[in-house]
C-alpha positions as CSV (number, residue, x, y, z in Angstrom):
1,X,-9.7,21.1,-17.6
2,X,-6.6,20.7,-19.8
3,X,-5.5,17.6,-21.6
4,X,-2.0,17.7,-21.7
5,X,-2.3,14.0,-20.5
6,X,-5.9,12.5,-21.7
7,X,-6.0,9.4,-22.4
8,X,-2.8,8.3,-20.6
9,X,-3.0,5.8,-17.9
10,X,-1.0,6.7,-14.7
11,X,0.2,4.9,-11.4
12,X,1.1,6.7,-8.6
13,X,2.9,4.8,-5.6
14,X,2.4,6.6,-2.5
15,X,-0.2,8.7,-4.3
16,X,-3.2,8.8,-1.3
17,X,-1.4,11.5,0.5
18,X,1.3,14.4,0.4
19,X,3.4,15.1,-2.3
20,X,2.2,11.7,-4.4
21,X,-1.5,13.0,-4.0
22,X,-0.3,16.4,-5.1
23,X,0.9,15.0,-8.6
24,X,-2.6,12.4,-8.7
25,X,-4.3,15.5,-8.2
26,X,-2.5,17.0,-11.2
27,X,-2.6,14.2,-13.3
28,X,-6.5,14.2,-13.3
29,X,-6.5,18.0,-14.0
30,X,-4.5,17.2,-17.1
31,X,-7.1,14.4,-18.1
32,X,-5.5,10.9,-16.8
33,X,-7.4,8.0,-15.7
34,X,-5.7,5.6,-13.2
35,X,-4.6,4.4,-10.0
36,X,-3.6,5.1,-6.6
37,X,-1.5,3.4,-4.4
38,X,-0.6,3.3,-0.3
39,X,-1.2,1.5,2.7
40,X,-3.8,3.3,4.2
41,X,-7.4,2.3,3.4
42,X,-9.2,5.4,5.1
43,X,-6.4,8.2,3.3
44,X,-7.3,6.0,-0.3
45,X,-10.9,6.0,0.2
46,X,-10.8,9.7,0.9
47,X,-8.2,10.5,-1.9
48,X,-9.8,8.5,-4.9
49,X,-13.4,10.2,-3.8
50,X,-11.6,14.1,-4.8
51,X,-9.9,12.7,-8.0
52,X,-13.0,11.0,-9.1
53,X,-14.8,7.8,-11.4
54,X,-11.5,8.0,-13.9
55,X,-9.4,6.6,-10.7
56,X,-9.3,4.0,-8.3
57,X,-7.1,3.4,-5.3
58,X,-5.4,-0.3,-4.4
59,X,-4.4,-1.2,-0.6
60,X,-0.7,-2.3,-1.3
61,X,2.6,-2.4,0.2
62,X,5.4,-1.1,-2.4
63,X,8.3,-3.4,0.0
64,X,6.3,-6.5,-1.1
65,X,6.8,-7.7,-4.4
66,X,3.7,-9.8,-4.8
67,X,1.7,-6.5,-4.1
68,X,3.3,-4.8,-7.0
69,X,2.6,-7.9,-9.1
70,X,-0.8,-7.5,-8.4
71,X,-1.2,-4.0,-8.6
72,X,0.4,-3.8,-12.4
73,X,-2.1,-6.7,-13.1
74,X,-5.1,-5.6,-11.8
75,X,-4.4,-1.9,-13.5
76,X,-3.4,-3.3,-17.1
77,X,-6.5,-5.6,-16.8
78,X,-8.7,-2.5,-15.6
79,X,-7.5,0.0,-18.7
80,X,-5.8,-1.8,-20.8
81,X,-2.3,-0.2,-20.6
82,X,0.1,2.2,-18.5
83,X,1.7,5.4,-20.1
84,X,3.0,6.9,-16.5
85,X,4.5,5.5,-13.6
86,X,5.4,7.8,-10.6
87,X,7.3,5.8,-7.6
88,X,7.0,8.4,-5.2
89,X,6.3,6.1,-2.1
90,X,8.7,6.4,0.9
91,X,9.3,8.0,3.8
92,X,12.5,8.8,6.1
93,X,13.9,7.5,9.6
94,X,15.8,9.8,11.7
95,X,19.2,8.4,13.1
96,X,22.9,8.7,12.7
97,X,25.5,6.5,12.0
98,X,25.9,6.0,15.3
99,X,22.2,5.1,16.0
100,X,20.3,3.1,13.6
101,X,20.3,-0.6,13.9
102,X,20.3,-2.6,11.6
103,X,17.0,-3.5,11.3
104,X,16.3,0.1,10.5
105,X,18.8,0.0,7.8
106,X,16.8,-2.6,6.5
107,X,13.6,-0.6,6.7
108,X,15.0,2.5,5.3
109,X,16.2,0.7,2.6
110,X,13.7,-1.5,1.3
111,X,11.1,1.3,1.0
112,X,13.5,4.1,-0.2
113,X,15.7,2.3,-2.6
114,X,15.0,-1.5,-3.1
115,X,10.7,-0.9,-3.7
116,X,11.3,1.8,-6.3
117,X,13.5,-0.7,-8.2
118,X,11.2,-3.2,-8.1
119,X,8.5,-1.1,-8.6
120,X,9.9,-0.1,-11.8
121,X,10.9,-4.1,-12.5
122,X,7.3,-5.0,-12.2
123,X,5.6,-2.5,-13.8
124,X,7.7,-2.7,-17.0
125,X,6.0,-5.7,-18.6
126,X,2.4,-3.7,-18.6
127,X,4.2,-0.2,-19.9
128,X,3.7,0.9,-23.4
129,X,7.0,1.8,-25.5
130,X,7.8,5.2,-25.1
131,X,6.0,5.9,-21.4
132,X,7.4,7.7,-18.7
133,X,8.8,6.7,-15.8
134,X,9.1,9.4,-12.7
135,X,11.0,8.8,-9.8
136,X,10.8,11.0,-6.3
137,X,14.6,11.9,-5.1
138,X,15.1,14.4,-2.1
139,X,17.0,17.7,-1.3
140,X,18.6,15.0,1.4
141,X,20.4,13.7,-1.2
142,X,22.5,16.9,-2.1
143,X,22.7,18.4,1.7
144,X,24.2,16.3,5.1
145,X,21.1,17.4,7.3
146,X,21.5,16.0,10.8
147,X,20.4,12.3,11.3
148,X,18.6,12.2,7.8
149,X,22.3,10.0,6.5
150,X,20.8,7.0,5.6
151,X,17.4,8.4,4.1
152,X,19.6,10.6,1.9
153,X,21.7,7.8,0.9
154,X,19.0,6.0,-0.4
155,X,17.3,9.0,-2.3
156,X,20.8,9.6,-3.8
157,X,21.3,6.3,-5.4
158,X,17.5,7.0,-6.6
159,X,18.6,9.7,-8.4
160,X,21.2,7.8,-10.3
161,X,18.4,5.2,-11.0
162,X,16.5,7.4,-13.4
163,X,20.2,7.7,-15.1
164,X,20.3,3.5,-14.9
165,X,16.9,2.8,-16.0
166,X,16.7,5.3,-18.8
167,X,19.9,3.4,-20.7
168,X,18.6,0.1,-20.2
169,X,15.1,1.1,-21.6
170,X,16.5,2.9,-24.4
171,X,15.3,0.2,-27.0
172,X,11.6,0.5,-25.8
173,X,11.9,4.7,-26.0
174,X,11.2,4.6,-22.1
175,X,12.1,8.0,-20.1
176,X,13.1,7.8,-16.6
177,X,13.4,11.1,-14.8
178,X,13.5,12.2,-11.4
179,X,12.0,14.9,-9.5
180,X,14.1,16.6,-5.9
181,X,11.7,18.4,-3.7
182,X,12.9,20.8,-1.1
183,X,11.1,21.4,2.0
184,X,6.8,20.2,1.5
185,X,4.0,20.8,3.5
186,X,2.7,17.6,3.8
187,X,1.4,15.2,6.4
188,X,5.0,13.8,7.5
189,X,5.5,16.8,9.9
190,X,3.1,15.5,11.9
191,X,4.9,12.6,12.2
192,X,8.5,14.3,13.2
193,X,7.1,17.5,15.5
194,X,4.6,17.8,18.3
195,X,1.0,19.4,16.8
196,X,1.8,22.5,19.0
197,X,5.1,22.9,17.0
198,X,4.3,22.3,13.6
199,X,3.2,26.4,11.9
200,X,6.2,27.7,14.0
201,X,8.6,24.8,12.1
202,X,6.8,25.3,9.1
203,X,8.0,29.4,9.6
204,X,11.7,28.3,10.1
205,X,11.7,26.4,7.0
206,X,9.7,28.7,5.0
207,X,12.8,31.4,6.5
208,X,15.8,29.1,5.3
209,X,13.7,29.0,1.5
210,X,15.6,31.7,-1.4
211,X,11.9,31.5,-2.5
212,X,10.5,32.6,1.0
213,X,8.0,29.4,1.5
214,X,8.3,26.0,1.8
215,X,7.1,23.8,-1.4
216,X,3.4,22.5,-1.8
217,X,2.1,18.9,-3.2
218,X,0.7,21.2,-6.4
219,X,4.5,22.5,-7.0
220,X,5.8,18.8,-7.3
221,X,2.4,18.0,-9.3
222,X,2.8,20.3,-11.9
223,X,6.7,19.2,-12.1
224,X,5.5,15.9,-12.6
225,X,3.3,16.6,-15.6
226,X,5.8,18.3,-17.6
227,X,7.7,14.9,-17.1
228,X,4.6,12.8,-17.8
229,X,3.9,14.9,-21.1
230,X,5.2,14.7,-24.8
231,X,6.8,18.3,-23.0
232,X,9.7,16.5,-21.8
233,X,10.3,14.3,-24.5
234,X,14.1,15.1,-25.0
235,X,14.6,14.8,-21.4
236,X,15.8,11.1,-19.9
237,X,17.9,10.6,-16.9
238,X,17.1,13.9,-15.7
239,X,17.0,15.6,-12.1
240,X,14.5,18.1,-11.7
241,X,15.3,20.4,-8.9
242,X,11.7,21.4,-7.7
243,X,13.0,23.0,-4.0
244,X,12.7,26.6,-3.9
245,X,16.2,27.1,-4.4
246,X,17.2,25.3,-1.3
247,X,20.0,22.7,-2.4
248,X,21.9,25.6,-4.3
249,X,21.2,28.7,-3.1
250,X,19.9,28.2,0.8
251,X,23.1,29.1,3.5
């Protein structure tokens, strides 16, 4: 057990599964205490029973305000205080330009762009001065992959975000930074390709890597400590590039 992070309180949007259980995972290893959020009751359950008694998990939807209200609430009532705040939820919808109505527009939007503003928005009035504040971008935003237009759009303007936020919370010594995975082995290829399909995908990508394998949760979790940690503290408005080399150096 190290303690590059005891006694700071963490939030983690998104943080019952994939990549945002990979950096709750890390968190606790470090020595936080805090909470878990997603929309699935069985993957929370599950999730806060391996990171243990210093964490609990709340059933919210990161799109709906009032949920965030009540999250930041019930957490600043529960430990007093928030140090970190990770909005990694969100997730991306295949279509082109061509394609996607505007009701998904809508969709894509409100969970990849709109709920991590208000998620910061809301959480700001329980965040100590001088907390940290890590957003989740995506190699999407850097690369035109087919039918992913809209989903990289969105994680593009998050990226400029962490730029936004950082100057407007200069005064209360508040870092915003953000964090660009690459390919991750996490729970949303089952969602894309058939379960017969997904360790020969998985190959592919690993293939297309300059590192030779595709990234796991604990690569973005370790990432995500350094930015959570008095490590980083000359670092605000940052992109950390935690891909394998595959926005600059993949053909």
């Amino acid at each position: 057990m190290m303690n590059k992070l005891k006694n700071k309180v963490v939030i983690i949007t998104g943080g019952n599964s994939g990549i945002g259980f990979g950096i709750a995972e890390a968190f606790k290893n470090e020595g936080a205490a805090g909470v878990i959020v997603g929309r699935n009751q069985k993957t929370l359950d599950s999730s806060v029973a391996q990171l243990g008694d210093n964490f609990m998990a709340m059933n919210a939807d990161v799109t709906n305000v009032a949920d965030l209200e009540r999250v930041f609430a019930a957490t600043a009532e529960k430990f007093g205080k928030i140090d970190v705040l990770v909005a990694n939820a969100g997730a991306g919808i295949m279509g082109t330009v061509a394609s996607i109505s505007e009701a998904e527009y809508d969709t894509t939007m409100d969970l990849n762009l709109k709920a991590v503003y208000f998620t910061v928005n809301k959480a700001l009035p329980h965040m100590n001065d001088g907390g940290s504040i890590i957003l989740v971008g995506s190699n999407a935003a850097h690369r035109a992959y087919a039918s992913f237009t809209l989903y990289g759009a969105a994680k593009a303007a998050v990226i400029f975000l962490a730029k936004g936020f950082s100057s407007d919370l200069l005064d209360r010594k508040i870092r915003t930074n953000v964090i660009t995975p690459g390919t991750t082995d996490t729970p949303a290829f089952e969602k894309f390709v058939p379960a017969e399909q997904i360790e020969a995908v998985k190959k592919h990508f690993a293939d297309t890597m300059p590192i030779g394998r595709i990234g796991q949760p604990s690569d973005i979790g370790k990432a995500a400590v350094f930015l959570a940690s008095d490590d980083s503290s000359f670092m605000l408005g940052a992109e950390l590039l935690v891909d394998g080399g595959l926005t600059y150096l993949a053909k």
